[in-house]
C-alpha positions as CSV (number, residue, x, y, z in Angstrom):
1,X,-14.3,-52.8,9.9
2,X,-11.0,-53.3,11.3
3,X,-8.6,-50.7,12.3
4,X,-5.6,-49.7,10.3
5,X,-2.7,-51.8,11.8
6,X,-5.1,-55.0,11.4
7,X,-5.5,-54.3,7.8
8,X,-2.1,-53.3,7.0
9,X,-1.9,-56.9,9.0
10,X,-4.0,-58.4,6.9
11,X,-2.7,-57.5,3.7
12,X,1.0,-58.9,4.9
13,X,-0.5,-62.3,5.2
14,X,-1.9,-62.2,1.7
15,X,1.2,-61.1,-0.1
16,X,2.9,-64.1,2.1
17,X,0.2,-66.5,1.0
18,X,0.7,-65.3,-2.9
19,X,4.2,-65.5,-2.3
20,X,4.5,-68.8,-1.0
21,X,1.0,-71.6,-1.9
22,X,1.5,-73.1,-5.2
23,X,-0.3,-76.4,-4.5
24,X,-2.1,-75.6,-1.3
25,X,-3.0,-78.3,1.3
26,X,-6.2,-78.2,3.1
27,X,-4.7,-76.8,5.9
28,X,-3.9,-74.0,3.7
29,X,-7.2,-74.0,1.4
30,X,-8.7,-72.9,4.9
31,X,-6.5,-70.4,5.8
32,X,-6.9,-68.7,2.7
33,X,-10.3,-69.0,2.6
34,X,-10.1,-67.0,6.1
35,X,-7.6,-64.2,4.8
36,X,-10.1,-63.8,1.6
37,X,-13.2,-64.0,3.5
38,X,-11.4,-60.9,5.5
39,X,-10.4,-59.3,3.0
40,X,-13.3,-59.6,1.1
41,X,-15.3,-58.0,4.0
42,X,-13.0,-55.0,4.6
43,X,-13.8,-53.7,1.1
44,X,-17.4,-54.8,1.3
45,X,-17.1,-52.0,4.6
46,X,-15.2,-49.9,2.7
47,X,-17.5,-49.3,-0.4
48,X,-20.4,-49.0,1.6
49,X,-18.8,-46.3,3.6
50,X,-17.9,-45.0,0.1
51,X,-21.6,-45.0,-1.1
52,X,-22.8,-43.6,2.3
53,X,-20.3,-40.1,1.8
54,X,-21.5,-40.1,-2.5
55,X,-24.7,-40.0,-1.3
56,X,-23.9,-37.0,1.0
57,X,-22.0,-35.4,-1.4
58,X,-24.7,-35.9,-4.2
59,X,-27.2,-33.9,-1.5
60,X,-24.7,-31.2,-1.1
61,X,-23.3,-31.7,2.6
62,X,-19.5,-31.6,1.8
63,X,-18.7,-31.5,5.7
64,X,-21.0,-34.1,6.4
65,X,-19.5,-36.8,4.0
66,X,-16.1,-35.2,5.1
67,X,-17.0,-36.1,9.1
68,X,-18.1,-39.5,7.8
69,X,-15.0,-40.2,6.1
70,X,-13.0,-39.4,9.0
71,X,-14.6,-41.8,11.3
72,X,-12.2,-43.8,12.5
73,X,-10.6,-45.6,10.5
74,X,-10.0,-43.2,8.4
75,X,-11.8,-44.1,4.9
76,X,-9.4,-42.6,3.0
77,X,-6.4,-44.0,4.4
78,X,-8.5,-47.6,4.4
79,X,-8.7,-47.5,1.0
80,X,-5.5,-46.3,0.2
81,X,-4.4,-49.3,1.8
82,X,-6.7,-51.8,0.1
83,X,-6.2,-51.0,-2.8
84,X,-2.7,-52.4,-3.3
85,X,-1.1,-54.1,-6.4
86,X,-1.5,-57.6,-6.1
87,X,-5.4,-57.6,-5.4
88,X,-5.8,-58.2,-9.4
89,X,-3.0,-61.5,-8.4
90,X,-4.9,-62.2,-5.5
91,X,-8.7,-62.6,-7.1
92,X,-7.0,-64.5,-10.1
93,X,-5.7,-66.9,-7.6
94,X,-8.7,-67.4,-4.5
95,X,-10.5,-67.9,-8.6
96,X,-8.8,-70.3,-9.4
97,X,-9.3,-72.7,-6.1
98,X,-13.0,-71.6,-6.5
99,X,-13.7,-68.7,-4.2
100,X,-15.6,-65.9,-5.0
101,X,-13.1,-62.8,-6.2
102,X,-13.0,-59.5,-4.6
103,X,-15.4,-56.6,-6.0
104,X,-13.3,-54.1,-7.0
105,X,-13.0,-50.7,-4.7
106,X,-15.0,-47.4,-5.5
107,X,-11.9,-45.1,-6.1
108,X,-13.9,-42.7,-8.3
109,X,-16.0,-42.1,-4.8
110,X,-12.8,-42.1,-3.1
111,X,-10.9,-39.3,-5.6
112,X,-14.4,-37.7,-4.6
113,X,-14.5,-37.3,-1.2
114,X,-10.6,-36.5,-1.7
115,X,-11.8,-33.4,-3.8
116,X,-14.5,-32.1,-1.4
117,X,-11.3,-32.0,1.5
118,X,-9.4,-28.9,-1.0
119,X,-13.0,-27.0,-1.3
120,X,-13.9,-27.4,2.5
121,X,-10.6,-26.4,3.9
122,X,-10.4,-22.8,2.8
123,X,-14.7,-22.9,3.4
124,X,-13.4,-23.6,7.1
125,X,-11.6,-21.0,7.5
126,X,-14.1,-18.8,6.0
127,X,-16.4,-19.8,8.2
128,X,-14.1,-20.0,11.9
129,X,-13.5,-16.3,10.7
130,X,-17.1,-15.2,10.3
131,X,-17.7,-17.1,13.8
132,X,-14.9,-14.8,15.1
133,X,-16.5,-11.8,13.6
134,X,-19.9,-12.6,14.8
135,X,-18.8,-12.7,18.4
136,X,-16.7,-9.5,17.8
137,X,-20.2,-7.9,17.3
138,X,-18.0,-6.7,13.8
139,X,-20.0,-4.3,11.5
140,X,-22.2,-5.8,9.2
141,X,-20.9,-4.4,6.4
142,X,-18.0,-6.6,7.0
143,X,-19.6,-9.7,7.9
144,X,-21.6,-10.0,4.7
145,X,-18.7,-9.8,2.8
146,X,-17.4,-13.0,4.5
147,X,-20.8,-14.6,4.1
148,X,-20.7,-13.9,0.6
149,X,-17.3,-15.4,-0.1
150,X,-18.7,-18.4,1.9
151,X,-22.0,-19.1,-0.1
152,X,-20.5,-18.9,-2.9
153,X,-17.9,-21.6,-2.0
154,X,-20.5,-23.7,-0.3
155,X,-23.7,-23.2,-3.1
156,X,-25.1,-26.9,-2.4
157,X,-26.0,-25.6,1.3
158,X,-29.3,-23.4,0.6
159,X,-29.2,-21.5,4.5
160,X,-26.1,-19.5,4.1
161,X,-28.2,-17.7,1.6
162,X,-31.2,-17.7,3.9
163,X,-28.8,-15.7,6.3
164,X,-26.8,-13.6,3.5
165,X,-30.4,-12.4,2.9
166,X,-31.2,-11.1,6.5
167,X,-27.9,-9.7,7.0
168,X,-28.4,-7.6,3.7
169,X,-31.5,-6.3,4.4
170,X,-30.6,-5.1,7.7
171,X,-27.9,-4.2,6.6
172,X,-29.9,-1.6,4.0
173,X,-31.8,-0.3,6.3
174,X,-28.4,1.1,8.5
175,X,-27.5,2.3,5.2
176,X,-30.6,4.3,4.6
177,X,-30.2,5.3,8.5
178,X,-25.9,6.2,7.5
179,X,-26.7,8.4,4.4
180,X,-29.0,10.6,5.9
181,X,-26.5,11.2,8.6
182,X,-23.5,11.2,6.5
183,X,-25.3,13.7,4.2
184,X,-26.7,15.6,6.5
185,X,-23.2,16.6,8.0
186,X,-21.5,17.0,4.7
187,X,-19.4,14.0,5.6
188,X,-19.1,13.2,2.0
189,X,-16.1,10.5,2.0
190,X,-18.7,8.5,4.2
191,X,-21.4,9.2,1.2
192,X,-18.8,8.0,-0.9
193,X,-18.4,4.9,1.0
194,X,-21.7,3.8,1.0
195,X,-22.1,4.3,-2.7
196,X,-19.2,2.2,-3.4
197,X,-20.7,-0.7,-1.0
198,X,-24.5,-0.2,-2.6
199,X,-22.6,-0.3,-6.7
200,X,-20.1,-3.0,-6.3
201,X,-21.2,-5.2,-4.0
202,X,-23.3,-8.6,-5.1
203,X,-26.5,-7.7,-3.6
204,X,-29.1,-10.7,-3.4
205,X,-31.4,-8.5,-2.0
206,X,-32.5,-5.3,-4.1
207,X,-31.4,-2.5,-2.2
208,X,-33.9,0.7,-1.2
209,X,-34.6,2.7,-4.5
210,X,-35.1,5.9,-2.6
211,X,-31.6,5.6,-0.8
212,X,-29.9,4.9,-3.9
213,X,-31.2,8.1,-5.4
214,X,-30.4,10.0,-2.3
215,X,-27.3,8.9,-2.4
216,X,-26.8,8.9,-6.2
217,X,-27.4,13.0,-6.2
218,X,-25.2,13.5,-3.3
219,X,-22.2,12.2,-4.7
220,X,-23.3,13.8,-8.9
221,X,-22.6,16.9,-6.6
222,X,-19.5,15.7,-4.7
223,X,-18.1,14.8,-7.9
224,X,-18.9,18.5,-9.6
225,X,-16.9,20.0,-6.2
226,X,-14.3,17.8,-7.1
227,X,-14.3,18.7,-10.5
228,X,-14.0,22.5,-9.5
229,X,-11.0,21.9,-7.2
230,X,-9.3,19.8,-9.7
231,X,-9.8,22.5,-12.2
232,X,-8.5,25.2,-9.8
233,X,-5.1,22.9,-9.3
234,X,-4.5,22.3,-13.2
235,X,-4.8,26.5,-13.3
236,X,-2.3,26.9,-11.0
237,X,-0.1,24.4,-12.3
238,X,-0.8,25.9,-15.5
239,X,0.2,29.9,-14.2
240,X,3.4,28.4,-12.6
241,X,4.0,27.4,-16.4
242,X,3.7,30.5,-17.6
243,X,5.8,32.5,-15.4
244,X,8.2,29.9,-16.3
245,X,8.2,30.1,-19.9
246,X,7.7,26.1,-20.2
247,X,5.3,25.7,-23.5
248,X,5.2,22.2,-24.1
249,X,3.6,22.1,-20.1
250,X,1.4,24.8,-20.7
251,X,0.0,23.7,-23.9
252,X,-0.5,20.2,-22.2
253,X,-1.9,21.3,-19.3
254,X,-4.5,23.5,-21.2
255,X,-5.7,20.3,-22.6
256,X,-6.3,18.7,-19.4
257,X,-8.3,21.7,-18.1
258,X,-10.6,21.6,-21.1
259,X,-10.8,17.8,-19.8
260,X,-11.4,18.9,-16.9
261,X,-14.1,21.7,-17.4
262,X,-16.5,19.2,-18.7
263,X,-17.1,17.3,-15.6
264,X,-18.4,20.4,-14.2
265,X,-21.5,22.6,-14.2
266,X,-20.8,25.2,-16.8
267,X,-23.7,27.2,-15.2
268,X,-22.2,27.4,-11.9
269,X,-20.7,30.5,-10.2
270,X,-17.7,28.0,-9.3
271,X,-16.9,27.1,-12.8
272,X,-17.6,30.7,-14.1
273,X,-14.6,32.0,-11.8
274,X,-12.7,29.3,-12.3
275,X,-12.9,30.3,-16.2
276,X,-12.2,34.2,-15.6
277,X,-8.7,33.0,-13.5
278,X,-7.6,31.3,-16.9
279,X,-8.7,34.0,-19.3
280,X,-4.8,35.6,-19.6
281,X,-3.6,32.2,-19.3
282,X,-6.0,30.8,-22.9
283,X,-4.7,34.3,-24.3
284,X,-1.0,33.0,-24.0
285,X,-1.7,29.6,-25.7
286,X,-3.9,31.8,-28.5
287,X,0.2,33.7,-28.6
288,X,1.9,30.7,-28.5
289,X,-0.6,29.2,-31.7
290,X,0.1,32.8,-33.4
291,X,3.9,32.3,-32.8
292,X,4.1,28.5,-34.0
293,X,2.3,29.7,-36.9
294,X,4.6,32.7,-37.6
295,X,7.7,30.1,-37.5
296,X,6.1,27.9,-39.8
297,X,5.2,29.9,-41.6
298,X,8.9,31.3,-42.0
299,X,10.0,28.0,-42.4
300,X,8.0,27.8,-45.6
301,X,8.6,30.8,-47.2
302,X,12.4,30.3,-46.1
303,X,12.0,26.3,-48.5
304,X,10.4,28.5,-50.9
305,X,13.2,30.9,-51.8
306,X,15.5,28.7,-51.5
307,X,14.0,26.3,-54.2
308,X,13.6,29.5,-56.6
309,X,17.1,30.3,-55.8
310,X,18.5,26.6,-57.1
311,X,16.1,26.8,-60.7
312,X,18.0,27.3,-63.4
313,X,14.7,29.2,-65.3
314,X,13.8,31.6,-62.1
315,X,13.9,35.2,-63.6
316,X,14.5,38.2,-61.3
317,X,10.4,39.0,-60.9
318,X,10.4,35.6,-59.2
319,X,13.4,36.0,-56.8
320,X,12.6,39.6,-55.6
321,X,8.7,38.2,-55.0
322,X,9.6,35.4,-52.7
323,X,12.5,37.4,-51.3
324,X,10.3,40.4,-50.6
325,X,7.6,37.8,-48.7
326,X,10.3,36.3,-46.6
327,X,11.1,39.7,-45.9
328,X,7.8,41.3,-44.7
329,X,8.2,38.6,-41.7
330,X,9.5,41.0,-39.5
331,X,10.1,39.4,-36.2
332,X,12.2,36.4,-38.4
333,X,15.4,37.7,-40.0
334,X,16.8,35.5,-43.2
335,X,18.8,33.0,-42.5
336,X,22.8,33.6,-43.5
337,X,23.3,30.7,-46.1
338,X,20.0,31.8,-48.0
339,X,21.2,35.4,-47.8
340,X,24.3,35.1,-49.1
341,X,22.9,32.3,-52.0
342,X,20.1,35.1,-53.0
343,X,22.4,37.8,-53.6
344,X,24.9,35.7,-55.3
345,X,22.4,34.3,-57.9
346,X,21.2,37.7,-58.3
347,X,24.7,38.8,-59.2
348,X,24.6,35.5,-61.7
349,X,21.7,36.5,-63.3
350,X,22.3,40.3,-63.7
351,X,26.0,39.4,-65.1
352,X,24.4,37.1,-67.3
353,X,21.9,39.5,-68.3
354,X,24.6,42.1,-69.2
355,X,26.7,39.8,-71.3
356,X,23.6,39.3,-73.3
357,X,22.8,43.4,-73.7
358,X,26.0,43.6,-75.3
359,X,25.7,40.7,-77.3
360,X,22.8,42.2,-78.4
361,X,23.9,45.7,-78.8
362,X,27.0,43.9,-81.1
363,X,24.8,42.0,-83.6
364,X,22.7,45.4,-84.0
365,X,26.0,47.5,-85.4
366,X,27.2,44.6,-87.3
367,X,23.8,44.7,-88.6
368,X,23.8,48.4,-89.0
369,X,27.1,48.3,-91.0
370,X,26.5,45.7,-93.5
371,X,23.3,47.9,-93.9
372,X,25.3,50.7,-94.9
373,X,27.7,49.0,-97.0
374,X,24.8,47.4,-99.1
375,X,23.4,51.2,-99.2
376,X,26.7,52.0,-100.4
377,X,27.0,49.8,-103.0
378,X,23.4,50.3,-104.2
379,X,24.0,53.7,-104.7
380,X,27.3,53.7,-106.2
């Protein structure tokens, strides 16, 4: 295969010859039956160069075919260059004085191999930064991360999990080694650690049972200490609440200590003082329910005599009864307006009842006179 400037050559002198041999001479016949000849073989090279990194590729060795195709010359800049826009013109014309045309250039291989360079260039740096960390000695913890980001990029190449599967299980046995320690000196954000790393990590190799477990109990009781001192900041955020009189933020924050409280052994001498502290505190939220019950409670009784007050059929009986419960409330006085509208509609109705006594009291002596007068008459 020639180099690149010869084919960037060769591919002048065909677009001259295209250009310029209408009726070629045999002088000319020959020379472009040299320049197709040439031609002919550079994409010959090319597509088996092509085949040769497809067949890598199809076995999984990206940076294989990738080191093939950069052999100089470069195959992809080869066939970027061959495959120009008068090739179609060219094999209709070397046709046409009875040469064999061109076969046409593998470009699906090509946009291939083209592909595979975006997957292997962040796999290379993967893999020059594991290199780096290998000779660091870094922990292992941290390498198998790495080596899990890079088998998973590169799945068609079957040893990085060969090696992802020693480092892990070395790698369990530190942590069995680690939690025992870390337990062992009450060095529980270390226990919490290596729970993390043994519950969300992509383990291809099952870790220890028995360390789990260990580990598993150990941090079921880090998380009931954690529990009790979370419970003891809510009460104290809770008394400060108090003493300020603030009883949307006490009410709220009693509801995120009953949250609280059941994360946590209810059995345990920690929770049981934790419960005694907040005893006065649950007996002003019980005062605070008495007294929103007490207001709304007023509030109703307040709707109720003032609807009796506006009816046109309420008789006294009914007024004095709802006036007398509103009443009986004793920490609530009567509002002003509903005052002032009882005693006026009682005044209403008691005029109104007087105007009718005498009405009454008039129709009985009219009655009693015409009595009299028909008496009168009767008798005389």
């Amino acid at each position: 295969m020639a180099d690149i400037a010869e084919i960037h050559e060769l591919l002048e002198s065909v677009r001259v010859t295209l250009a310029s041999s209408m009726n070629p001479n045999r002088e000319q016949l020959e020379q472009l039956e040299r320049l197709h000849s040439e031609l002919d073989s550079e994409i010959r090279s090319a597509n088996k160069r092509l085949r040769e990194c497809d067949a890598l590729l199809s076995d999984g060795h990206r940076s294989e075919a990738i080191q093939l195709a950069e052999q100089e010359p470069n195959l992809l800049e080869v066939v970027s260059i061959l495959d120009f826009q008068e090739l179609v013109e060219w094999n209709d014309f070397v046709a046409e004085h009875g040469l064999t045309v061109t076969p046409d250039l593998q470009i699906d291989i090509a946009t291939d191999i083209n592909g595979a360079y975006s997957e292997d260039e962040p796999l290379e740096r993967l893999m020059k930064k594991f290199r780096v960390l290998s000779l660091a000695r870094a922990p292992l913890r941290t390498r198998i991360d790495l080596l899990r980001q890079i088998a998973k990029r590169d799945v068609g190449t079957a040893y990085w999990k060969d090696d992802l599967k020693s480092y892990e299980e070395s790698r369990i046995r530190q942590i069995s080694d680690e939690s025992r320690d870390a337990i062992n000196n009450r060095n529980y954000a270390e226990v919490r650690r290596l729970s993390d790393e043994l519950h969300k990590k992509p383990w291809s190799v099952k870790p220890d049972r028995r360390v789990i477990e260990r580990i598993d109990q150990t941090m079921a009781e880090v998380k009931k200490m954690e529990a009790i001192r979370q419970l003891n900041r809510v009460t104290a955020e809770w008394q400060a609440a108090k003493e300020n009189g603030d009883k949307v933020l006490g009410k709220s924050l009693g509801e995120k200590w009953d949250l609280v409280a059941q994360k946590c052994d209810r059995d345990s001498q920690p929770y049981l003082d934790a419960r005694e502290q907040v005893l006065p505190l649950l007996r002003w939220l019980r005062e605070l329910g008495e007294e929103e019950e007490q207001v709304r409670l007023h509030a109703a009784e307040v709707k109720k005599l003032s609807k009796i007050l506006r009816s046109d059929h309420a008789t006294l009986e009914d007024i004095y009864r709802h006036y007398d419960a509103l009443a009986e409330l004793d920490d609530f006085e009567i509002p002003e307006a509903v005052q002032v509208r009882y005693e006026a509609r009682i005044a209403e109705i008691e005029k109104k009842q007087k105007v009718k006594k005498l009405v009454t009291m008039g129709g009985v002596a009219v009655a009693v006179i015409l009595l009299l007068i028909v008496a009168a008459n009767i008798i005389f």
